[in-house]
C-alpha positions as CSV (number, residue, x, y, z in Angstrom):
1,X,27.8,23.6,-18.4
2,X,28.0,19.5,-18.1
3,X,29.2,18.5,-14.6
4,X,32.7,16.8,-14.7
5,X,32.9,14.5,-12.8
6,X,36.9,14.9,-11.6
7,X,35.2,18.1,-9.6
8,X,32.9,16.4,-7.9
9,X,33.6,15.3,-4.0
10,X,31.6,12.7,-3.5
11,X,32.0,10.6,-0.4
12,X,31.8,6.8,-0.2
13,X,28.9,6.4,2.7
14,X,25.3,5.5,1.8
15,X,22.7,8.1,0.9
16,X,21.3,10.1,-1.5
17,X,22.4,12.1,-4.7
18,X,20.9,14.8,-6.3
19,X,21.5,15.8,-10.3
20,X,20.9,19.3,-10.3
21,X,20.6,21.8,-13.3
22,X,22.5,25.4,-13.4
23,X,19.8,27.1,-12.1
24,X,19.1,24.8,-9.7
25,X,16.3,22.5,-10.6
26,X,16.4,18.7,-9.4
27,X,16.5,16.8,-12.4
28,X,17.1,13.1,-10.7
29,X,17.3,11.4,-7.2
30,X,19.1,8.1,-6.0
31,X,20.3,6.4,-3.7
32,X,23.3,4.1,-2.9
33,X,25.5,2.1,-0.7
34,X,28.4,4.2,-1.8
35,X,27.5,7.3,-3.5
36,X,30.7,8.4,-5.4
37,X,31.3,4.4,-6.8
38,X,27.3,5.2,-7.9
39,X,27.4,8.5,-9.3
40,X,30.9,7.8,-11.3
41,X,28.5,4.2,-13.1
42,X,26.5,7.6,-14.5
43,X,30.0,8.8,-16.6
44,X,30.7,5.7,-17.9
45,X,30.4,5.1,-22.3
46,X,27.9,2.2,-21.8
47,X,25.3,3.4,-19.6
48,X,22.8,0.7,-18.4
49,X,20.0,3.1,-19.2
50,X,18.7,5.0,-21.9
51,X,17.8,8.3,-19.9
52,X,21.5,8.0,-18.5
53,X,23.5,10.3,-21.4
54,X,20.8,13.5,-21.3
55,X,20.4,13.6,-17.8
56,X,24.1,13.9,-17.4
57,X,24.1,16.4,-20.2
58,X,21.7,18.5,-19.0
59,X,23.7,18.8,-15.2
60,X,25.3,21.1,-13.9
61,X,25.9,19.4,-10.4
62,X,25.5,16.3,-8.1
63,X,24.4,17.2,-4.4
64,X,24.4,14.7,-2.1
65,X,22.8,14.1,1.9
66,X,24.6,10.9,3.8
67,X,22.2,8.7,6.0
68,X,22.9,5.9,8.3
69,X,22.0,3.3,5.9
70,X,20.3,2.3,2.6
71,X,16.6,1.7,4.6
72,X,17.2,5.5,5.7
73,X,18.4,6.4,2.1
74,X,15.1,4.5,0.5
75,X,13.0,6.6,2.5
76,X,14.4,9.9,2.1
77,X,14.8,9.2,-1.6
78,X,11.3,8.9,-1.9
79,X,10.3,12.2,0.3
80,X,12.8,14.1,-1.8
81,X,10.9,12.3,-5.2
82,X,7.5,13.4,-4.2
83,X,8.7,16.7,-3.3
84,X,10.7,17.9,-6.1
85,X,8.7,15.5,-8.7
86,X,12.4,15.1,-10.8
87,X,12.0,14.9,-14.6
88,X,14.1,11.8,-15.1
89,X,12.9,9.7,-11.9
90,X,10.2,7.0,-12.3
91,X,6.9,8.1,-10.7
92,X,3.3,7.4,-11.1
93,X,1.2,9.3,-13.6
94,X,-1.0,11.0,-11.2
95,X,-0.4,12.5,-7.3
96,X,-3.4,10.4,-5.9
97,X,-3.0,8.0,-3.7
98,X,-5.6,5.0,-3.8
99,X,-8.1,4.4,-0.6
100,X,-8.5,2.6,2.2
101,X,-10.6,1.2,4.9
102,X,-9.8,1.8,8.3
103,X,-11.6,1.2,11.4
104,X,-9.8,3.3,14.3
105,X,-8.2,2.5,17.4
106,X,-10.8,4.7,19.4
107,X,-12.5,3.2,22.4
108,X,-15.3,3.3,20.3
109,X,-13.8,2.6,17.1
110,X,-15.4,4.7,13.4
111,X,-15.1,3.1,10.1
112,X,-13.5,5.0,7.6
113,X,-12.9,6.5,4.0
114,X,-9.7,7.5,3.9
115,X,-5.7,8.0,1.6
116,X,-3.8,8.4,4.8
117,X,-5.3,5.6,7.4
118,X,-4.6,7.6,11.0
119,X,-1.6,5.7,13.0
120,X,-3.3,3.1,15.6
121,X,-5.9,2.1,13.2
122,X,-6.4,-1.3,11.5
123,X,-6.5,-0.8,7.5
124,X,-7.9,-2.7,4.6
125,X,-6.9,-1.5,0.7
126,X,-5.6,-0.2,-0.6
127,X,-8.9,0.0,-3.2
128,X,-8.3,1.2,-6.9
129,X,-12.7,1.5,-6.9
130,X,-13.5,4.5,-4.8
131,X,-17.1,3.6,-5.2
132,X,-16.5,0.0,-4.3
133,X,-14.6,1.2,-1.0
134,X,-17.3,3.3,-0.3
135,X,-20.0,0.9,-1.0
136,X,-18.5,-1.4,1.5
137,X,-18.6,1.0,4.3
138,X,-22.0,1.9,3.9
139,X,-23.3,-1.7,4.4
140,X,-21.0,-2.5,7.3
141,X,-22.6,0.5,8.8
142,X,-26.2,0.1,8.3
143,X,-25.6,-3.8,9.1
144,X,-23.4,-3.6,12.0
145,X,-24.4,-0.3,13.3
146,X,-20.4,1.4,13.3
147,X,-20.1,4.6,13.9
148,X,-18.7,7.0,11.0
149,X,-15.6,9.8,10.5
150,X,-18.0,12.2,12.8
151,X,-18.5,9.2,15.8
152,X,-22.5,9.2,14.9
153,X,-24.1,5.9,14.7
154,X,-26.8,5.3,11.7
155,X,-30.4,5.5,11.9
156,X,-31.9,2.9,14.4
157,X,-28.8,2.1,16.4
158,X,-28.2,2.8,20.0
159,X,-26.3,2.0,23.2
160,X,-28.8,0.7,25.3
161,X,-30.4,-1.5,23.5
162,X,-28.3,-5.2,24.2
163,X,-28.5,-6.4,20.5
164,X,-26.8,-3.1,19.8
165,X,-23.8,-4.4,21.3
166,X,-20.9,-2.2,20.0
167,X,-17.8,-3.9,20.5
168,X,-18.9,-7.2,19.2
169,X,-20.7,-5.3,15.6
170,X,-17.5,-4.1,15.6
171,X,-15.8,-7.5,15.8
172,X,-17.9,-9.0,12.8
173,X,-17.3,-5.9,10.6
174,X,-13.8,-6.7,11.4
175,X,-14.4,-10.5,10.5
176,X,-16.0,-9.3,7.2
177,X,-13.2,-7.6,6.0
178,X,-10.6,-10.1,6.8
179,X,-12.5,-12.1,5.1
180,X,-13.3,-14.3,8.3
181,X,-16.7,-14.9,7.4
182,X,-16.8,-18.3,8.9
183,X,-16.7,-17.1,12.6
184,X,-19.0,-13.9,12.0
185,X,-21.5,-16.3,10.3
186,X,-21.4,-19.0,13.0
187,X,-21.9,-15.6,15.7
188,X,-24.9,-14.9,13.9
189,X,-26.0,-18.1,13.3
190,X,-26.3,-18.5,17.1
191,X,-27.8,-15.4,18.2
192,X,-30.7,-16.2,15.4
193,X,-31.2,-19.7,16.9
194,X,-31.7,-18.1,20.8
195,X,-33.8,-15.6,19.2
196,X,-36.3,-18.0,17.7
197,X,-36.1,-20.4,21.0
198,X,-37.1,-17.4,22.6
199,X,-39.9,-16.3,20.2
200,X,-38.4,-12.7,19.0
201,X,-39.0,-13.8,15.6
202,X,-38.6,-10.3,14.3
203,X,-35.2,-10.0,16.4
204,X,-34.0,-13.6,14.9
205,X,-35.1,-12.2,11.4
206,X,-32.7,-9.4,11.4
207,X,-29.9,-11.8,12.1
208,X,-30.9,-14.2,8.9
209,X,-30.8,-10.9,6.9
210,X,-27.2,-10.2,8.6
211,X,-26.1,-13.7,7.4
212,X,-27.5,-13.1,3.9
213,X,-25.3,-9.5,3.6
214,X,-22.5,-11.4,5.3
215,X,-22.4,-14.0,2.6
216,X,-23.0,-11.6,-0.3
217,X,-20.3,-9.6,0.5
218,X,-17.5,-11.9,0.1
219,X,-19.3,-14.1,-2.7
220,X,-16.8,-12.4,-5.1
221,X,-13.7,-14.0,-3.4
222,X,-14.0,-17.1,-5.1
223,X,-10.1,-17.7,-5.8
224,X,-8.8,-19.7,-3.0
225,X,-5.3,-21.5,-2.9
226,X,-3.2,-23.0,-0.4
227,X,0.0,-21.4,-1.3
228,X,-1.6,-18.1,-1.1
229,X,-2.1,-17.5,2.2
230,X,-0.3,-14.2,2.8
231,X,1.4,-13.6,-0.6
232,X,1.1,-10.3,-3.0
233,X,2.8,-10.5,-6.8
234,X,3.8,-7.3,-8.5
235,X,3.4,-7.8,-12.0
236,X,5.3,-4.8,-14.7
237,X,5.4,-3.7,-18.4
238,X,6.8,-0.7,-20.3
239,X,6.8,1.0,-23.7
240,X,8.8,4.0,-23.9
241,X,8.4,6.1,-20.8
242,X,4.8,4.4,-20.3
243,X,4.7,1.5,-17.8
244,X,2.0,-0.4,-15.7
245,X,2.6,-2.1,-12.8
246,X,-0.3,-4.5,-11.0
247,X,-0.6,-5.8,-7.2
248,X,-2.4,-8.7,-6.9
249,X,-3.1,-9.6,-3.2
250,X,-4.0,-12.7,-1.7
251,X,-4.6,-12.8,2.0
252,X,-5.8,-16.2,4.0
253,X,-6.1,-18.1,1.3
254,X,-8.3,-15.4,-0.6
255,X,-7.2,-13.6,-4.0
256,X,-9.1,-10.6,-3.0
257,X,-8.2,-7.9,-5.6
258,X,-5.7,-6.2,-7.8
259,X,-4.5,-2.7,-7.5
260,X,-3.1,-0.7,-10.9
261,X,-0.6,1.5,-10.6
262,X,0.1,3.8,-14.1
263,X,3.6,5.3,-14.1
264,X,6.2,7.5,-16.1
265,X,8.8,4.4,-16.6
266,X,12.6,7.0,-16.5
267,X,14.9,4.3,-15.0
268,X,15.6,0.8,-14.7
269,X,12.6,-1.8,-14.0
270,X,14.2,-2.1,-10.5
271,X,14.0,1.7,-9.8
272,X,10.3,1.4,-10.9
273,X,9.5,-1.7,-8.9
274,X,11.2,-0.1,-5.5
275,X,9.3,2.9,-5.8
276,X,6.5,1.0,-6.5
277,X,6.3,-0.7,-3.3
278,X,8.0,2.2,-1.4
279,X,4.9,3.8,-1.7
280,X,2.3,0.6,-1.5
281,X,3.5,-0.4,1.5
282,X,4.0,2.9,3.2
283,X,0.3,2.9,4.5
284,X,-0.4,-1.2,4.9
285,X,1.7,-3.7,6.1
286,X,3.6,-6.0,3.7
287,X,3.0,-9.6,3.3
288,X,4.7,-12.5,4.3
289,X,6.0,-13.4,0.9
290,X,6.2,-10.7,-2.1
291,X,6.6,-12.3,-5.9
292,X,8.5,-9.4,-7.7
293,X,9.7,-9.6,-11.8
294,X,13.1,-8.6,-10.5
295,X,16.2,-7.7,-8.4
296,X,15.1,-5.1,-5.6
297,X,16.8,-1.8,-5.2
298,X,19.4,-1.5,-2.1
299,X,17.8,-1.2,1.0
300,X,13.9,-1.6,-0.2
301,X,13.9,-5.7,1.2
302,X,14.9,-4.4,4.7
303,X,12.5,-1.5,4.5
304,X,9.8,-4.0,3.9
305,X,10.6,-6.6,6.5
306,X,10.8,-3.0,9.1
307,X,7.3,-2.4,8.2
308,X,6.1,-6.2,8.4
309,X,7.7,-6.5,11.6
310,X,9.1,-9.8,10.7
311,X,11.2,-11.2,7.6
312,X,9.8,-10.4,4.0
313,X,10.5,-13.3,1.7
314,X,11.2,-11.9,-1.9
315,X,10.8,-14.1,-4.5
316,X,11.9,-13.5,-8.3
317,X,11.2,-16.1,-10.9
């Protein structure tokens, strides 16, 4: 039987509701400021979206769960989305998650291959080219000497020898990724120049060869700019229940790579975008400035600006 909407007691707090069919099976989940004012837009004869009349057809019931606020309500939304995977919510075509770089916040830190960077570590990615990612981490390994997932250094590395120096390989690996090159470059410039005053030609040749990976590694990031110094734009289109969304990211003045993100387009381009970046952003830390193609969701601007640790300027052309 269709829910009525006269039965339901629905309170005006923020949180979470829950379409639900007769036998029990989540068929949608949102979230609002004022969840009966939210759920009754649903009833209305102009729905603002096309999925709107057969989901409410097709219920039997609207559960709810009240949180303290809309950032609590974004966040439990999207738990309750990847656990019940709801028919008529947006999601992304596949379960995977894309992977990152992380160097860990052990005294002596490993560089890693990993979907779920461990808390405490410093993170790089997301990277839609699993190869690329792990391409990366082999050279910073066998030119830096960093220890792996396991703690073991590669072949021809130790402590006691003073080039082997580990904090400070792990400072240039660290300039490599941020795309620092400058500094790391300069470090090794130096070290080869007292090498050769000192006659270990062989020592000062290893740090030329350093230089050369160094510069080959970021030689793709040609794309530099001013205005993007810590800026990301989320770019979306749709057909049908089809979409494609796109992250490019731009970091210290460095376009440095677009992520693709394939979804199952249910709801509004807003419901799509939050999610989106709901889950982007839930393993990296936002940018200072996001470029979106649209309005944001309740609650998902203050979510981001709680990850950032500061203020998340959302711009929408």
């Amino acid at each position: 039987m269709t829910v009525n909407p006269s039965n339901l007691d629905l309170p005006k707090s923020s949180g979470v509701y829950i379409f639900k069919t007769e036998e029990g099976e989540v068929l949608y989940v949102g979230k609002a400021t004022n969840i009966r004012q939210r759920v009754r837009s649903y009833f209305s004869p102009n729905p603002d979206r096309a999925m709107i009349p057969t989901l409410v057809s097709r219920s039997n019931d609207v559960d709810f769960i009240i949180t303290s606020g809309p950032r609590e309500a974004l966040v439990l939304e999207k738990q309750l989305i990847r656990k019940h995977k709801p028919r008529y919510n947006s999601a992304f075509k596949d379960d995977k998650s894309y992977p990152y770089i992380a160097i860990s916040g052990h005294e002596e830190p490993r560089i890693l291959y990993t979907r779920r960077p461990p808390t405490g570590s410093k993170v790089w990615g997301p990277f839609p080219d699993a190869g690329a990612a792990k391409g990366v981490i082999k050279l910073l390994r066998r030119q830096f000497g960093i220890r792996d997932n396991k703690g073991a250094l590669p072949f021809g590395y130790n402590e006691s020898d003073e080039m082997h120096d580990y904090g400070n390989r792990i400072r240039m690996a660290i300039g490599v990724l941020d795309g620092d090159a400058r500094l790391v470059i300069e470090d090794l410039q130096e070290r080869m120049d007292l090498a050769a005053d000192s006659l270990q030609y062989e020592l000062a040749a290893q740090y030329r060869d350093k230089i050369g990976i160094v510069q080959k590694t970021i030689s793709n990031q040609v794309i530099k700019s001013r205005f993007y110094t810590e800026v990301h734009a989320v770019g979306f289109a749709s057909r049908q229940d089809f979409g494609q969304a796109a992250i490019i990211q731009a970091e210290d003045g460095v376009i440095q790579g677009q992520v693709n993100y394939p979804m199952i387009h249910r709801g509004s381009i807003s419901e799509s975008i939050s999610l989106l970046l709901s889950e982007h952003y839930s393993n990296q830390k936002p940018p200072r400035i996001l470029l979106v193609p649209t309005e944001l969701e309740e609650g998902v601007m203050q979510w981001l600006s709680d990850r950032r640790g500061s203020k998340v300027e959302i711009r929408v052309p």
